[in-house]
N, C-alpha and C positions, 0 to 999 in steps of 0.2 A: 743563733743556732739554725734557725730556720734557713737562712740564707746561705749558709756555709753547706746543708744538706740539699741546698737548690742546685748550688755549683759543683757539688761534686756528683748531683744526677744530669747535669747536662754533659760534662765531660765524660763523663762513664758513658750515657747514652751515643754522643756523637761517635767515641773513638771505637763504640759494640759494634754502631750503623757501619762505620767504613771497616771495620775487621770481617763483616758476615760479609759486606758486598764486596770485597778481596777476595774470601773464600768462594764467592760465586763464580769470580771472575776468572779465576786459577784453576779452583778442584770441579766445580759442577758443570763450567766453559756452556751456559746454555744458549739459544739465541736471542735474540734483541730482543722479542716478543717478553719470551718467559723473565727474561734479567730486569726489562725492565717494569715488568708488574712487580716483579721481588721487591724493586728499589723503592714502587709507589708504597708499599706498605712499611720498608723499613722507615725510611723519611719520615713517613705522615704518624705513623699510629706509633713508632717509638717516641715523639715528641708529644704527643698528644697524650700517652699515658704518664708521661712526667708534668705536664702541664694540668691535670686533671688531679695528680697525687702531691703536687706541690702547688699552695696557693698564691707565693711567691714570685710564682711564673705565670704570664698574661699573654696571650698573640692578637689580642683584640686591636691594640694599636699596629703592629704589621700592616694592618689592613686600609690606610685612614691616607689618602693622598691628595693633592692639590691639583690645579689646572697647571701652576706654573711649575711644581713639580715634575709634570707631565711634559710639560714643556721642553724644560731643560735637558729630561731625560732624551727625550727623542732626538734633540741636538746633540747631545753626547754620542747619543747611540750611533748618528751619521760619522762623527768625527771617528768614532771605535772602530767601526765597516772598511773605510778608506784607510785606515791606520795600518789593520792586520792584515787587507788584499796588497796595498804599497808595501809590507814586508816581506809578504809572502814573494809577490815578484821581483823585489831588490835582491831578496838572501836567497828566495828556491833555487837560482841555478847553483848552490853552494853545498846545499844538503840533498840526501839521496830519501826522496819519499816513495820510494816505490813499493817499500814493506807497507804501506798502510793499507792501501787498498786488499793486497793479498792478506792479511789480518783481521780485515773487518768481515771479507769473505769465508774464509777459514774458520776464524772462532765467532763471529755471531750472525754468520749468513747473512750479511748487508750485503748485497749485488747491485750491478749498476741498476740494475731492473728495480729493486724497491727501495732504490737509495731516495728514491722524490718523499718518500710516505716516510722514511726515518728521520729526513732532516726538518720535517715540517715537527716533530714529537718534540725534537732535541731541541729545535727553534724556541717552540712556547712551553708546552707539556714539562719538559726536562730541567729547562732553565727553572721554571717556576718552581719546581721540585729544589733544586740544589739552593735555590736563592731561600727559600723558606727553612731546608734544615742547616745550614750553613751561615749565612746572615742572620736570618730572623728568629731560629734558634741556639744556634752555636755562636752568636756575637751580640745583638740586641737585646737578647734572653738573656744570656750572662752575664751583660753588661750589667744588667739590672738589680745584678745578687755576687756580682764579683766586684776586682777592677777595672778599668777599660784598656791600660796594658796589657793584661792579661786574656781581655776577651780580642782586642785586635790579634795579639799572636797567636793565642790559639784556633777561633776561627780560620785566620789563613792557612797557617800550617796545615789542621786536617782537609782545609780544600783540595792544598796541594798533596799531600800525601796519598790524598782519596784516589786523584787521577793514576797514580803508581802501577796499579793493579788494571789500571783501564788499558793504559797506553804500551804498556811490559811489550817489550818485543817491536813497536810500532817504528821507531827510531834508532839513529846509529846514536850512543853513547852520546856524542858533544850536543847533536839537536835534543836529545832526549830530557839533558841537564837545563838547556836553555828552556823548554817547555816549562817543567818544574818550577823552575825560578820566574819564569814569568806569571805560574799560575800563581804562587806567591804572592808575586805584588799586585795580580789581577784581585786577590781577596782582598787586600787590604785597604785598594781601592772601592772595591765594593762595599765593605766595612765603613768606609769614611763619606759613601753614599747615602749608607743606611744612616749613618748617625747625625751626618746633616739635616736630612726630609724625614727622617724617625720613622720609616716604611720601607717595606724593600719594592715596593712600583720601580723606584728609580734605577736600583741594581740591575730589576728582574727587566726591563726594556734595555738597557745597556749590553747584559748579559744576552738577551736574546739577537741584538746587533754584534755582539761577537761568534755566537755562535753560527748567525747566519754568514758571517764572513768563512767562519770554520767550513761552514759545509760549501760555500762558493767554491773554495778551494778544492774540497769534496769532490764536485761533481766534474773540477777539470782533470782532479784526478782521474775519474772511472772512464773521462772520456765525452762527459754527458755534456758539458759545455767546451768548445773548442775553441781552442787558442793560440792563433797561427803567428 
């Protein structure tokens, strides 16, 4: 009984966290500043009050990593860097990215000007944030008081569905799907990170090498790195 009211408060909590931060993201449209202090509390303190009211559920081990863990991760992480900048320039001449920029300006005031101070948050601050309520609570948490079928596909899923409300409007239709789907299987890799090294270190350096690729991309959009 105990474990069956673990897992139905983690999936109620995750699928509340991604429902209020869609509604931020649509109806209240604030800047990066305000959105993302919203997210640190939804992330942090909706998990932590189910982790507090359920004894079932533990984040103590999340926390517990290795040298050679560490290891692997930052070689992954190089491999992950090279992967999505070599995509980026094989496919970009194919897809039309010029709505991002104007998007990121428009609904959350990122400009070329403080795009250096955004990408450093998204880098570490954000990755750690999504790696935590998404891996470490929506898949190693669950795993714990579910199945592991069930916590791999749900984890992914609302990874991907989370970004829905992020990225709305950023892409044409075909890149838009392709995103989706990659963020997909981007969780389930992460999932299978986690559950290797039993911590999300490994995810959250990986994750933070893709986002740093993300934002690479980022700044040749705005201009800030030039690419002749």
């Amino acid at each position: 009984m105990e474990n069956k009211q673990a897992t139905l408060s983690i999936i109620l909590v995750v699928i509340l966290g991604c429902i209020i931060m869609a509604l931020v993201e649509i109806l209240i449209v604030p800047n990066y500043f305000t959105k993302s202090l919203i997210k640190i509390c939804i992330f942090l303190l909706l998990p932590l009050i189910v982790c507090i009211k359920q004894r079932a559920i533990s984040f103590k081990a999340l926390f517990k990593g290795s040298k050679k863990s560490i290891f692997f991760a930052l070689i992954f992480g190089i491999v992950v860097y090279v992967f999505i900048l070599g995509a980026y320039f094989i496919l970009g001449p194919f897809f039309d990215f010029s709505m991002v920029t104007t998007n990121l300006e428009n609904n959350l005031g990122v400009t070329k000007e403080n795009f250096l101070f955004v990408a450093l948050y998204i880098t570490s601050v954000n990755s750690l944030l999504e790696e935590f309520f998404f891996r470490g609570f929506s898949f190693l948490s669950l795993k714990q008081v579910s199945s592991r079928k069930a916590a791999y596909i749900f984890s992914a899923l609302a990874f991907a569905i989370y970004h829905v409300a992020i990225m709305n409007n950023w892409f044409t239709p075909p890149l838009f799907i392709l995103l989706i789907v990659s963020l997909f299987i981007a969780g389930l890799l992460f999932n299978y990170l986690n559950e290797r090294f039993n911590n999300i270190y490994v995810s959250w350096i990986v994750h933070m090498s893709a986002n740093l690729a993300i934002n690479t991309v980022g700044f040749i959009l705005f201009g800030i790195i030039k690419i002749s």
